[in-house]
C-alpha positions in Angstrom: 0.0 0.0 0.0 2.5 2.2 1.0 5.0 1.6 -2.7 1.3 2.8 -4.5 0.7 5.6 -2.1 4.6 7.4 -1.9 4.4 7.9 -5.4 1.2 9.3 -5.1 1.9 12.2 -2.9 4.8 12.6 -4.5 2.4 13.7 -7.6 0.2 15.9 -5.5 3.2 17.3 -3.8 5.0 18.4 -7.5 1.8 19.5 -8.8 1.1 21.8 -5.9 4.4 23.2 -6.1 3.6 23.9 -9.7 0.7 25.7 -8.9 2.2 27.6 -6.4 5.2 28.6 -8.0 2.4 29.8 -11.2 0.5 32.1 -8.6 3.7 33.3 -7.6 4.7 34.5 -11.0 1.7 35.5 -12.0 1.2 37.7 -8.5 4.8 39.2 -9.4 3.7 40.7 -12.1 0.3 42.0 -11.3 1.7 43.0 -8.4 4.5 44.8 -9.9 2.2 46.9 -12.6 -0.4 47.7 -9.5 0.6 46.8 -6.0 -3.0 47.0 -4.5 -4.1 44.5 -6.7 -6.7 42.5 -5.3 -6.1 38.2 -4.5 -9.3 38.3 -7.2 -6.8 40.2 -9.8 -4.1 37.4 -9.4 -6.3 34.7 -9.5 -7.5 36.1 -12.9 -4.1 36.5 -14.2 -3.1 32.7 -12.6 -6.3 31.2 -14.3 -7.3 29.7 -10.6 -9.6 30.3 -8.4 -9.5 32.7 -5.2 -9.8 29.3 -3.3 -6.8 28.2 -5.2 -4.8 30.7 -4.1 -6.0 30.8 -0.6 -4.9 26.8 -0.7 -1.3 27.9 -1.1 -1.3 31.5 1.1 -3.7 32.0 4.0 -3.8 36.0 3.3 -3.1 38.4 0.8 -0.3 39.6 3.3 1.2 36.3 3.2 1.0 36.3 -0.8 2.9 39.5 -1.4 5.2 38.6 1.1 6.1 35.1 -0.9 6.4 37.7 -3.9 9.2 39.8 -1.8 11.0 37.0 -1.4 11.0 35.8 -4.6 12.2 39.6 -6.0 15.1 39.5 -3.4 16.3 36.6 -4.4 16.3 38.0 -7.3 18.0 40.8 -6.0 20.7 38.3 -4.0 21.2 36.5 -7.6 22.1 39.7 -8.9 24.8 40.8 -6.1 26.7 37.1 -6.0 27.1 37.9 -10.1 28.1 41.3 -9.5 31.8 40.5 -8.8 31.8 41.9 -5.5 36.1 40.7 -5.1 37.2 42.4 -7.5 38.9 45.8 -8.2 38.3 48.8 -5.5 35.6 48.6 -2.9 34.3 51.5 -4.0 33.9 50.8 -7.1 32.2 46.9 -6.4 29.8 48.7 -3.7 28.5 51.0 -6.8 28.0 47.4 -8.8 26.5 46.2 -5.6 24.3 49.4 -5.8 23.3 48.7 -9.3 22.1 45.2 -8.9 19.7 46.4 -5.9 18.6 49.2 -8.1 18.0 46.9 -11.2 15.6 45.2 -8.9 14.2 48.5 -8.3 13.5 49.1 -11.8 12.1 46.1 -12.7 9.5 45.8 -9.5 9.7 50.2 -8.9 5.7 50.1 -7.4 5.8 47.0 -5.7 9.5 47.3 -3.9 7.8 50.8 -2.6 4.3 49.5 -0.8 4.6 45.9 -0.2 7.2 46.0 2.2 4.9 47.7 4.8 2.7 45.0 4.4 5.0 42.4 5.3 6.0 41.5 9.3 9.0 43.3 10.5 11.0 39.9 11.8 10.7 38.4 8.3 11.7 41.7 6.5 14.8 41.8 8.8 15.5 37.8 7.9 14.7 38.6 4.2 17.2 41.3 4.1 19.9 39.8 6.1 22.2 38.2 2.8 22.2 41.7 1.6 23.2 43.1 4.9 26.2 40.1 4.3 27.3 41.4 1.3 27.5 44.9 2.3 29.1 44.2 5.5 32.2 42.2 4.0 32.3 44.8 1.1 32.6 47.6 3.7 35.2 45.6 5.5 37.3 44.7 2.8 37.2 48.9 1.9 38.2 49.9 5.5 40.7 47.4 5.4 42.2 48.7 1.9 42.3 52.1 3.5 39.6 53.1 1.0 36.8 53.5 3.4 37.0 55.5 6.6 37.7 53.3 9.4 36.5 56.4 12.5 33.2 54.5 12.9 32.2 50.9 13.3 31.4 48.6 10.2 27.9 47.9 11.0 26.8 51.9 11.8 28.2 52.0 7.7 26.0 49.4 6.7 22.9 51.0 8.1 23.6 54.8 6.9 24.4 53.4 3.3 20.9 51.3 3.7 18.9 54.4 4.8 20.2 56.0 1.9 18.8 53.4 -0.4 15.6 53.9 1.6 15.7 57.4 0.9 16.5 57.6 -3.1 13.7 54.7 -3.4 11.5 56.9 -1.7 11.7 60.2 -3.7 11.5 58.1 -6.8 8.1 56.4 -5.7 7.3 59.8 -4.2 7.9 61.2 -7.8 11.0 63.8 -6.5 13.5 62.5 -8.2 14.0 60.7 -11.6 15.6 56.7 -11.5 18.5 58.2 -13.1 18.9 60.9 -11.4 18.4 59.1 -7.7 21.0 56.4 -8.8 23.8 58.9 -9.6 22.5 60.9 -6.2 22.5 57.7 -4.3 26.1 56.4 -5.6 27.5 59.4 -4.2 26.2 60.1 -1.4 27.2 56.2 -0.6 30.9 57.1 -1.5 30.5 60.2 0.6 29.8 58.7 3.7 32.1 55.5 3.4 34.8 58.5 3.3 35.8 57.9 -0.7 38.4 60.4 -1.1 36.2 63.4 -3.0 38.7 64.1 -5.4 37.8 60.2 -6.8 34.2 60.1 -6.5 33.6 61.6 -10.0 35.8 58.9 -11.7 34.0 55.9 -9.8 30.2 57.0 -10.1 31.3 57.8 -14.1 33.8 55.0 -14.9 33.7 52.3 -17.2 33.0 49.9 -14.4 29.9 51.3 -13.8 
């Protein structure tokens, strides 16, 4: 009984991963092009039912939260490509920069509203391999004598994430063109890791970047 029935939840098992992993992509992007879209919306754009969806995430809350993941692993994917080992720190924490910002661009309405939505303890754990890479990046820098080295590590990491905050929110707010809050964002980034000033020009502007 058992041989017959193993295989058979096996079956069930792959098929409601399938399903799930279809709501998730279609919730990515209706969620991306309107981020109050209703479960209704998704289940539309999935071709399931609202009861199908509910089968996989108890609340809407949970659903965009299982879509944030998703977009920051994306985001993850992204910095572990981006090289972060190689030539100056300042110039790999602009190409770590770029990757979080491609993100941006790609999911600019949802990356602004769903993380509200979304418990604070799983936001934190979401965002901690980001958090990794900037910490060793800002390490290796203070450690090349490119970064200043008169306040800890850590207090770094969290002024140059507030200042991704920050250019995220005058683009959503409509302040501040993409563009023109990347180049703002880059350096003020170099600014505070204490990038000499005479060199900032050359790394926001140079072929690396």
């Amino acid at each position: 009984m058992s041989e017959i029935t193993t295989p058979r939840r096996r079956r069930r098992r792959s098929d409601a991963d399938r399903s799930a992993n279809a709501i998730l992509s279609a919730a990515k992007a209706v969620l991306a092009a309107q981020p109050h879209a209703s479960v209704e919306d998704v289940a539309a754009a999935a071709g399931v039912s609202r009861q199908t969806i509910y089968a996989h995430f108890k609340t809407r809350e949970a659903l965009v939260g299982a879509v944030v993941d998703v977009i920051t692993g994306e985001a993850v994917a992204e910095m572990d490509a981006a090289r972060l080992d190689e030539g100056s720190a300042a110039d790999a924490l602009l190409r770590l920069l770029d990757a979080s910002w491609r993100t941006l661009q790609r999911y600019p309405l949802l990356l602004g509203t769903a993380t509200t939505a979304v418990d604070a303890d799983a936001d934190h754990a979401r965002h901690q391999p980001v958090v990794d890479h900037l910490d060793r990046l800002l390490t290796r820098g203070r450690l090349s004598g490119e970064f200043t080295d008169d306040v800890p590590t850590p207090w770094l990491a969290t002024a140059v994430i507030a200042l991704g905050h920050a250019a995220g929110d005058a683009v959503n707010a409509g302040r501040l063109s993409l563009p023109d809050a990347t180049e703002a964002l880059a350096r003020s980034v170099l600014r505070v890791c204490g990038v000499d000033p005479a060199t900032i020009a050359d790394h926001v502007r140079g072929p690396e970047n």
